[in-house]
TORPANU-453821 format. One record per residue: residue number from 1; residue in three letters; x, y, z of N, C-alpha, C in turn. Coordinates in nm, 4 decimals, always signed. Example, Ala and Ser with C-alpha at 12.3 -4.5 7.8 and 13.67 -1.06 7.14 Angstrom:
BEGIN
{r 1 "ALA" {+1.3190 -0.5690 +0.7800} {+1.2300 -0.4500 +0.7800} {+1.3200 -0.3300 +0.7800}}
{r 2 "SER" {+1.2850 -0.2250 +0.7080} {+1.3670 -0.1060 +0.7140} {+1.2900 +0.0030 +0.7870}}
//
This chain:
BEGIN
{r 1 "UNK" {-1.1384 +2.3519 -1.6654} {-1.0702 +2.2296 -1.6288} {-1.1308 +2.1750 -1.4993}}
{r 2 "UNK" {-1.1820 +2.0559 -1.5027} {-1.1935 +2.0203 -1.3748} {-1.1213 +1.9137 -1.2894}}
{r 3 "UNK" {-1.1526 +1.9179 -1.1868} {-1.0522 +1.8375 -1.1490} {-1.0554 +1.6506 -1.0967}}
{r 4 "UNK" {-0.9657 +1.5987 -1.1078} {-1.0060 +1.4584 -1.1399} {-1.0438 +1.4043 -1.0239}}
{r 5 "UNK" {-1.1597 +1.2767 -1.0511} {-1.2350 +1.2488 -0.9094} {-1.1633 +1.1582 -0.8442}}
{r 6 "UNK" {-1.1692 +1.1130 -0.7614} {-1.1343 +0.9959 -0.6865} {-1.2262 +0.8814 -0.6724}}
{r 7 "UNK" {-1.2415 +0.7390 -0.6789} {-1.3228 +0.6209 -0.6260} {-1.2731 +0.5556 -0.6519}}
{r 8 "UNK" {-1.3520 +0.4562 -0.5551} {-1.2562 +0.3059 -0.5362} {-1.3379 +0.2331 -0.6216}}
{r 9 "UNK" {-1.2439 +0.1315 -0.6960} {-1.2720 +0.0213 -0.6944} {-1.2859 -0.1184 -0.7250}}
{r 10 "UNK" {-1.3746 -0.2409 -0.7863} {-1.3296 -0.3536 -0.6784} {-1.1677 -0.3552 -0.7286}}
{r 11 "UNK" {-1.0457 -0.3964 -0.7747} {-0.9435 -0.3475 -0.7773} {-0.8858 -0.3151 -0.7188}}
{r 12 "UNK" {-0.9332 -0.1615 -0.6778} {-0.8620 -0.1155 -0.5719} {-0.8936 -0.1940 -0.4000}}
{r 13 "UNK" {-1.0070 -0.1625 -0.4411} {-1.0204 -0.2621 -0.2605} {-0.9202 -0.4052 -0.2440}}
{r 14 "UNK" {-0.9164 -0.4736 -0.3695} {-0.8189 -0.6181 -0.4100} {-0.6648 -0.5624 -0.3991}}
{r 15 "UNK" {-0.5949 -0.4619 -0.3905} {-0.5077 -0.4278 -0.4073} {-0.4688 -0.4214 -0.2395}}
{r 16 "UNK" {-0.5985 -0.3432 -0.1683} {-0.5639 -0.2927 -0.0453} {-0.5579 -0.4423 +0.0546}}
{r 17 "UNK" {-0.6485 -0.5194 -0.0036} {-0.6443 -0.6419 +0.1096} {-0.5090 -0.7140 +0.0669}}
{r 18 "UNK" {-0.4747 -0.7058 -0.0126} {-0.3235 -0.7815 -0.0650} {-0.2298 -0.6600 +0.0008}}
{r 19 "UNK" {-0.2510 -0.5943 +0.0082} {-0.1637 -0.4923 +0.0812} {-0.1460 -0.5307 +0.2379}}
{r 20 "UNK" {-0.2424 -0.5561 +0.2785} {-0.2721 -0.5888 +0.4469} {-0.2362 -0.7028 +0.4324}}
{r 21 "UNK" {-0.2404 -0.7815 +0.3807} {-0.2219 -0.9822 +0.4036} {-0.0293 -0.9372 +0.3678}}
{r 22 "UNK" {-0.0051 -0.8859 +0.3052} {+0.1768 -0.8861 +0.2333} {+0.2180 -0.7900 +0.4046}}
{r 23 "UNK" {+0.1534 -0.6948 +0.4450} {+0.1993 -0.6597 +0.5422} {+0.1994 -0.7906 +0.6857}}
{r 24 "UNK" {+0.1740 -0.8775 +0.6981} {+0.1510 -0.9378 +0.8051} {+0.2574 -1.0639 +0.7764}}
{r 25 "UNK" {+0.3329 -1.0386 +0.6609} {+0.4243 -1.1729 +0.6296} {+0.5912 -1.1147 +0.6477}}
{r 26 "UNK" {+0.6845 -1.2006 +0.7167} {+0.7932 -1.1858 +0.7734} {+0.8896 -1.1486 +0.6117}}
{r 27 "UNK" {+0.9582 -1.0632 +0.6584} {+1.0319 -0.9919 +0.5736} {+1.1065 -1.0799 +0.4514}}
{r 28 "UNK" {+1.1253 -1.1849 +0.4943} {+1.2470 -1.2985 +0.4518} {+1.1388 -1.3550 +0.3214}}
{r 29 "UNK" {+1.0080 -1.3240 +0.3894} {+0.9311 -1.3612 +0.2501} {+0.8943 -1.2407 +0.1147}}
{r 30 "UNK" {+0.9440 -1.1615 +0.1497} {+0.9322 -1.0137 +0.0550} {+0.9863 -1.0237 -0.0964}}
{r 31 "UNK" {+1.0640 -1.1506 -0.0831} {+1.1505 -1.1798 -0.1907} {+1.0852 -1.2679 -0.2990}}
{r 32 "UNK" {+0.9513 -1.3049 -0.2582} {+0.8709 -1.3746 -0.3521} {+0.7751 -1.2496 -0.4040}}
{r 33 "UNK" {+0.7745 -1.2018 -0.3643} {+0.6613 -1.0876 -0.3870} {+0.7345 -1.0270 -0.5269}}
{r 34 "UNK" {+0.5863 -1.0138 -0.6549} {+0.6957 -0.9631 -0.7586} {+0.7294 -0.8136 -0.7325}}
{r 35 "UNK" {+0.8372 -0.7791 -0.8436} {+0.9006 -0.6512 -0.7796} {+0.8086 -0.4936 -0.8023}}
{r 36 "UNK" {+0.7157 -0.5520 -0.8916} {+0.6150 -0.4377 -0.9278} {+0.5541 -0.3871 -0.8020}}
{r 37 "UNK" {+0.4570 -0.5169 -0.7537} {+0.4000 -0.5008 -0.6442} {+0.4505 -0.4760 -0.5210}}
{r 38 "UNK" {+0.5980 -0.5463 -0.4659} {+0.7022 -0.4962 -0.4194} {+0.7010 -0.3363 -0.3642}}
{r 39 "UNK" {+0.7220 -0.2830 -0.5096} {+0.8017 -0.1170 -0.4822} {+0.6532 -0.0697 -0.4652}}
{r 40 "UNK" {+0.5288 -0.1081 -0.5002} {+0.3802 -0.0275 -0.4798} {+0.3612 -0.0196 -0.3153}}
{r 41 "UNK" {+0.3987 -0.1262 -0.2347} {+0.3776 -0.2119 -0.1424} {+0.4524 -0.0949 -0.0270}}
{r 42 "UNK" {+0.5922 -0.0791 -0.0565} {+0.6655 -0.0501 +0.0135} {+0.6305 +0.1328 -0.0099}}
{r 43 "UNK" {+0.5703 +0.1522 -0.1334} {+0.5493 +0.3522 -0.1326} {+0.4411 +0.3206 -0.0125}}
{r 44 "UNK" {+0.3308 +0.2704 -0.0378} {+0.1888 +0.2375 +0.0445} {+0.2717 +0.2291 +0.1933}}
{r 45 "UNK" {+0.3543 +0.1319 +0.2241} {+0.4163 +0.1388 +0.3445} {+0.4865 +0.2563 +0.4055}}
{r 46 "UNK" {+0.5455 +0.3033 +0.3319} {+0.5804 +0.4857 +0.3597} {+0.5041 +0.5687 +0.4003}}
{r 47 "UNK" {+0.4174 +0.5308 +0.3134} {+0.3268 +0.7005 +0.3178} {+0.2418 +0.6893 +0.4745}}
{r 48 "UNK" {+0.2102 +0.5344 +0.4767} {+0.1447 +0.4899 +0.6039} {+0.2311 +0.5591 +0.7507}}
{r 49 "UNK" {+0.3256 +0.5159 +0.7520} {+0.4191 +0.5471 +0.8244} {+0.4404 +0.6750 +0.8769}}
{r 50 "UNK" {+0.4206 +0.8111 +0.7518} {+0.4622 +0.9294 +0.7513} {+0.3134 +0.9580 +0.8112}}
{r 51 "UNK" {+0.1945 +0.9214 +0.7566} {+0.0782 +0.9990 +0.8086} {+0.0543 +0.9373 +1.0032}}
{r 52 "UNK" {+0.0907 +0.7672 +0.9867} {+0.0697 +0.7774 +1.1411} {+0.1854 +0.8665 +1.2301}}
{r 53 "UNK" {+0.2889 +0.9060 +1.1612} {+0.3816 +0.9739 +1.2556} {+0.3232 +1.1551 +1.2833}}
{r 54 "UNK" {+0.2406 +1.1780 +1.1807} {+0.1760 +1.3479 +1.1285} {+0.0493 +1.3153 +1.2940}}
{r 55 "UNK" {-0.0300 +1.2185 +1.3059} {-0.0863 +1.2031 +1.3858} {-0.0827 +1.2127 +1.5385}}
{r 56 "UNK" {+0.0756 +1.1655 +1.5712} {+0.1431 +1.1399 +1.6919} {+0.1991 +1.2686 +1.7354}}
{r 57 "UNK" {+0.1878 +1.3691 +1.6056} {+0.2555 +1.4477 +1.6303} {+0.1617 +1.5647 +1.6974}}
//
């Protein structure tokens, strides 16, 4: 069994800059955002969160 690879791409890079542009917009606008991308948005925002706090630590 081996194990599965990882790479980016273009997609994923399109995902991450929509990730950064949705992060820089005031909360009140979150509500246009569909809810798929939404709940992807907000795990991505977590996990961010948890690793800069693993850092500080």
């Amino acid at each position: 069994m081996q194990c599965p690879k990882s790479y980016v791409t273009s997609q994923s890079l399109a995902w991450i800059d929509e990730f950064a542009l949705w992060r820089r917009r005031p909360a009140a606008e979150y509500a246009e955002t569909e809810a798929k991308k939404l709940d992807a948005f907000l795990i991505l925002e977590a996990q961010l969160a948890a690793e800069n706090d693993e850092h500080r630590s």
